[in-house]
TORPA-724129 format. One record per residue (C-alpha): residue number from 1; residue in three letters; z, y negated, x. Coordinates in steps of 0.001 Angstrom, whole numbers, padded with zeros to 6 digits. Example, Ala and Ser with C-alpha at 12.3 -4.5 7.8 and 13.67 -1.06 7.14 Angstrom:
// residues 2
 resi resn       z       y       x
    1  ALA  007800  004500  012300
    2  SER  007140  001060  013670
This chain:
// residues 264
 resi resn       z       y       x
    1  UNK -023778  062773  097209
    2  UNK -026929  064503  095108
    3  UNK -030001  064142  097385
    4  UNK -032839  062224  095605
    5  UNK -036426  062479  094614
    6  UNK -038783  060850  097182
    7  UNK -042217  059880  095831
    8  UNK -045094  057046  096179
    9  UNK -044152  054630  093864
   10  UNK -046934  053040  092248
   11  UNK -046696  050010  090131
   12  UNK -048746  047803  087727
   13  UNK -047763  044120  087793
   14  UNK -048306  042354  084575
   15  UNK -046604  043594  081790
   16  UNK -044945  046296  084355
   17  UNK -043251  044939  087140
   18  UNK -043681  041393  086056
   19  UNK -041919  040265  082520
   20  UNK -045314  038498  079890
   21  UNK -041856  037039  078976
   22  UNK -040038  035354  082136
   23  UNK -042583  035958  084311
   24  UNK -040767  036948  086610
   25  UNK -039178  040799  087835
   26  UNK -036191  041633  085938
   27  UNK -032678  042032  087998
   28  UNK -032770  045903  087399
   29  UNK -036255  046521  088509
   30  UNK -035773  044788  091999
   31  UNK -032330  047031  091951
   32  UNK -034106  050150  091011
   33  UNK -037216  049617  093793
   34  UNK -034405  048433  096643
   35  UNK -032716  051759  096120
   36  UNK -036096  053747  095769
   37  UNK -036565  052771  098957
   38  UNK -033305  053065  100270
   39  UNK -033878  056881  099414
   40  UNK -037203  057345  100913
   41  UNK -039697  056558  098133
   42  UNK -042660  054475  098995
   43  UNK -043812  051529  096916
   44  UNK -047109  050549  096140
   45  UNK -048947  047581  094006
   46  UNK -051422  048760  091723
   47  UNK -052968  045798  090184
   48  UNK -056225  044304  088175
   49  UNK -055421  041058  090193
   50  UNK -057122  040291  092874
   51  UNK -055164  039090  096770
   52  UNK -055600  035523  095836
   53  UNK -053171  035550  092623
   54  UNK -050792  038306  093393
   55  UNK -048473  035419  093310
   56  UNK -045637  036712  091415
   57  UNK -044191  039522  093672
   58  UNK -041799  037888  096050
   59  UNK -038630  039196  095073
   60  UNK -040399  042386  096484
   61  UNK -042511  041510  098947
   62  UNK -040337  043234  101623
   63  UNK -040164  046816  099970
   64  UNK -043905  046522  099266
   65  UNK -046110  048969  101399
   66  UNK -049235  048880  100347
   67  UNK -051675  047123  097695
   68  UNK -054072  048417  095297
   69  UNK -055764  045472  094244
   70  UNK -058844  044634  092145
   71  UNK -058368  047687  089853
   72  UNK -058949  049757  092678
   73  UNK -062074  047933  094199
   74  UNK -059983  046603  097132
   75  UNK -056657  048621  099061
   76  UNK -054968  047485  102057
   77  UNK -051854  048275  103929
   78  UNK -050965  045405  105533
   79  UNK -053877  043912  107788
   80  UNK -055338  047432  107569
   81  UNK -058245  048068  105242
   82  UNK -057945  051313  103301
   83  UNK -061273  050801  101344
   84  UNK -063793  048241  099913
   85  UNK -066039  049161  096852
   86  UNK -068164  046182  095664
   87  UNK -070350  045690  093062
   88  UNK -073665  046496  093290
   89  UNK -075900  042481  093193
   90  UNK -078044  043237  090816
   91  UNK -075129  044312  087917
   92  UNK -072943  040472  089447
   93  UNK -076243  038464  088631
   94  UNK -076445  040117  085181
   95  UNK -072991  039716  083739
   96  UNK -073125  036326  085709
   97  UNK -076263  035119  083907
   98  UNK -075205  036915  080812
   99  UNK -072226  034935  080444
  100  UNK -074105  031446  081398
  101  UNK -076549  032365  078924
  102  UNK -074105  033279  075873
  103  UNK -071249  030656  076679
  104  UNK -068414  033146  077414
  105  UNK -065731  032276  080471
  106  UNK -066058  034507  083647
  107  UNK -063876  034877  086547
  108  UNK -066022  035958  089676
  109  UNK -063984  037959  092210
  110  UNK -065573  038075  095975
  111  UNK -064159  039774  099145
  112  UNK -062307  036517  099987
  113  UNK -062433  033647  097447
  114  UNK -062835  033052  093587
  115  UNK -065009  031503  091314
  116  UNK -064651  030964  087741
  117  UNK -066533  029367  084719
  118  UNK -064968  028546  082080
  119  UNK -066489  026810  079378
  120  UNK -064309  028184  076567
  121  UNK -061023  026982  078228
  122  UNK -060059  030739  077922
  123  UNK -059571  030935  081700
  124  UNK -056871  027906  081550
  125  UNK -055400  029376  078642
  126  UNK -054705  032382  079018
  127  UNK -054220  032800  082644
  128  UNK -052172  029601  083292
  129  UNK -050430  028817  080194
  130  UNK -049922  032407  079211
  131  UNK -050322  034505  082658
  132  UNK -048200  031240  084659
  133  UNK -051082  031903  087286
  134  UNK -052039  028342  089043
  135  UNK -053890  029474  092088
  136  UNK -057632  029616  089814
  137  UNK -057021  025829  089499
  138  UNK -058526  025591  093094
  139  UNK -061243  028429  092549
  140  UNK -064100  027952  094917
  141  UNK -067957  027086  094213
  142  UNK -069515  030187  091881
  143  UNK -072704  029959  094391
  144  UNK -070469  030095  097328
  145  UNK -068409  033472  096000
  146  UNK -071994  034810  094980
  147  UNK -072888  035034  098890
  148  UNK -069536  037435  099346
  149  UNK -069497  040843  098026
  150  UNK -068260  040733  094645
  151  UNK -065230  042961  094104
  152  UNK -064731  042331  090142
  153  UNK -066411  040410  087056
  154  UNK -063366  039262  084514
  155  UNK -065369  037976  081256
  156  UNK -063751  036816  078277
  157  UNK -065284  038826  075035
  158  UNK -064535  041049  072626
  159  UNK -064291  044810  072990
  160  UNK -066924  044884  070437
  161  UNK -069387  043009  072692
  162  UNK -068250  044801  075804
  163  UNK -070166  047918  075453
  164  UNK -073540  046373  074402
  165  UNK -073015  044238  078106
  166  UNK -071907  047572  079973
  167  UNK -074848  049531  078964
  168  UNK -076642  046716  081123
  169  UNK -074721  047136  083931
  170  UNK -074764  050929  084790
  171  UNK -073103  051265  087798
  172  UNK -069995  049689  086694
  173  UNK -066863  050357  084699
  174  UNK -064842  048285  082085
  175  UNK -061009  048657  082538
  176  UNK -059411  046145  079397
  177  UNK -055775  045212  079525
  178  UNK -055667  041883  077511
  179  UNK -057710  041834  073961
  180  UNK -059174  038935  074704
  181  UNK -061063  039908  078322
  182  UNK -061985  043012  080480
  183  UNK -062164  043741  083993
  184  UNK -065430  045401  085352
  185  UNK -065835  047002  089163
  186  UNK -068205  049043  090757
  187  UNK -068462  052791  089499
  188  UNK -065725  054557  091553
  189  UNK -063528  051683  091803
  190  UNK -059957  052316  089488
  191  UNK -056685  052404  090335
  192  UNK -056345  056516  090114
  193  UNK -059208  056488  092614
  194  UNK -057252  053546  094713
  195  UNK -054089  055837  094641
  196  UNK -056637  058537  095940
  197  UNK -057570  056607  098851
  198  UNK -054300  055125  099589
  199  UNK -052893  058840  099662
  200  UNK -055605  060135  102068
  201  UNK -054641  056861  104438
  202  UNK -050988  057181  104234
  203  UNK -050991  061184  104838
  204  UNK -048967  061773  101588
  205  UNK -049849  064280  098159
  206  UNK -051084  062853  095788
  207  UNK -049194  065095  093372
  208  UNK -045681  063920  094817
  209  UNK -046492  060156  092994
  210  UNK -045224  058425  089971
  211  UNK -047433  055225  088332
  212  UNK -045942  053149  086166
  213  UNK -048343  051046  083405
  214  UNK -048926  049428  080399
  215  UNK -052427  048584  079810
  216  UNK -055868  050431  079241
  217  UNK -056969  049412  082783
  218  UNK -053616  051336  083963
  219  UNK -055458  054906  082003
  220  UNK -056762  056109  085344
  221  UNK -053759  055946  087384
  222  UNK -051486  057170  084544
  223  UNK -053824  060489  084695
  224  UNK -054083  061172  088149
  225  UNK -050255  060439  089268
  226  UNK -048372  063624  089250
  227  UNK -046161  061707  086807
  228  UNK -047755  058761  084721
  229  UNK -044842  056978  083154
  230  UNK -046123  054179  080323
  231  UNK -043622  051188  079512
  232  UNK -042357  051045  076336
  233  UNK -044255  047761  075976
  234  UNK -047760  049701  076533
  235  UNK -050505  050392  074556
  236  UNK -050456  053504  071975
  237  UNK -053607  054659  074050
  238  UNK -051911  054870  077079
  239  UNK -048520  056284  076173
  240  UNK -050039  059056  074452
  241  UNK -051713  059783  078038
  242  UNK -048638  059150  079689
  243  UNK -046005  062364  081096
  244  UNK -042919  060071  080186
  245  UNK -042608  057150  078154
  246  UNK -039793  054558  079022
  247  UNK -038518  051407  077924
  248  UNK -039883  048134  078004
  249  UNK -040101  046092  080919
  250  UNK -037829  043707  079833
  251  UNK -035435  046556  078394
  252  UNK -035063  047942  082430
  253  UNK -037819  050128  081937
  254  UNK -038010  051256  085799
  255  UNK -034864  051482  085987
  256  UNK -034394  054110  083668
  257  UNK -037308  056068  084262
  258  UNK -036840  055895  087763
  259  UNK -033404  057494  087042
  260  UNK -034889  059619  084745
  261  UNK -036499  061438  087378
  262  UNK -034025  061602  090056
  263  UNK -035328  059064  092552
  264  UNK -032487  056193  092330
């Protein structure tokens, strides 16, 4: 029997692991990561999402061994903190007051709870009718999240607005996957860094990993993996970055990359 390729697996959710279609993890990608594992790969979330609405992963849950969460702001192993980047208060009030001000929606992302405004209805529409995610239905009190550290701002412009708001906020960074909102964390915090820190925790090279994305806020990760793989269903920006290109993620795009490269 030919030996396979062991690596740490990392893997964005939405548009990735998880179908924009079913919602859901196709047959062939829970296939591919059960025998990934079966031959010694690791396997590792790397998502935009924070804790409270990675929601969508339970077909998995068991092969999962680690979590890269909050674009890289928060990582944890378990019950085992790997790192904690938040943003600095003074950028959180700005964006916060910013959006009040200019009557954009805002999702407000604290170490433990949520807090979103939404006057637009862009929060309901996108992430529950389009996104299936419930949980922000139950988001807590914005002045209650405020007194947490604030992991990540999600407001809902424009690209074309985003950099006039960013060169307020100087010690963050923008990572966009969806035209129609960013995500914005602390200077440092992205999921190439978050693959970083989760390879100096875990004791394993950093060159021996593969990440699979599909959006611009996947860029990072897709350059510092020793192989970035995009899905055929990414951007143009990102699959021009990427090492390999595969198919879509309803087309068994892990699957066949995953073979591609000897590891199942």
């Amino acid at each position: 029997m030919e030996s396979k390729e062991k690596y740490a697996l990392f893997f964005d959710i939405d548009g990735t692991l998880v179908s924009f279609n079913t919602h859901e993890i196709p047959s062939s990608t829970l296939l591919a990561l059960t025998q990934a594992k079966a031959n010694g790969s690791r396997v590792y979330i790397a998502t935009g999402r924070p804790p409270l609405i990675i929601t969508n992963l339970k077909a998995i849950e068991h092969l999962i061994d680690g979590y890269v969460t909050t674009n890289g702001a928060l990582c944890y192993v378990g019950d085992e903190l790997v790192c904690c980047q938040p943003i600095p208060k003074q950028d959180v009030m700005t964006c916060v007051e910013d959006a009040k001000a200019k009557g954009y929606s805002l999702i407000v992302v604290g170490r433990k709870d949520v807090a979103v405004l939404d006057p637009t209805g862009d929060v309901e529409r996108i992430f529950h009718q389009m996104l299936a995610v419930n949980e922000l239905a139950n988001a807590s009190l914005l002045e209650d999240v405020l007194q947490q550290d604030i992991l990540q701002l999600t407001p809902f412009f424009r690209s074309d607005y985003e950099q006039e708001l960013m060169a307020r906020i100087p010690l963050c960074v923008s990572g966009r996957w969806h035209p129609e909102f960013t995500d914005i964390t602390a200077n440092g915090a992205d999921k190439g860094k978050g693959i970083l820190a989760m390879a100096r925790h875990e004791g394993f090279d950093p060159k021996r990993t593969i990440a699979f994305g599909d959006g611009g806020n996947d860029t990072s990760m897709i350059v510092q993996a020793g192989i970035g793989i995009a899905m055929g269903n990414a951007i143009d920006e990102l699959k021009e970055l990427a090492d390999h290109v595969t198919t879509s993620v309803d087309d068994d795009g892990i699957l066949n990359a995953l073979r591609h490269f000897n590891v199942v």
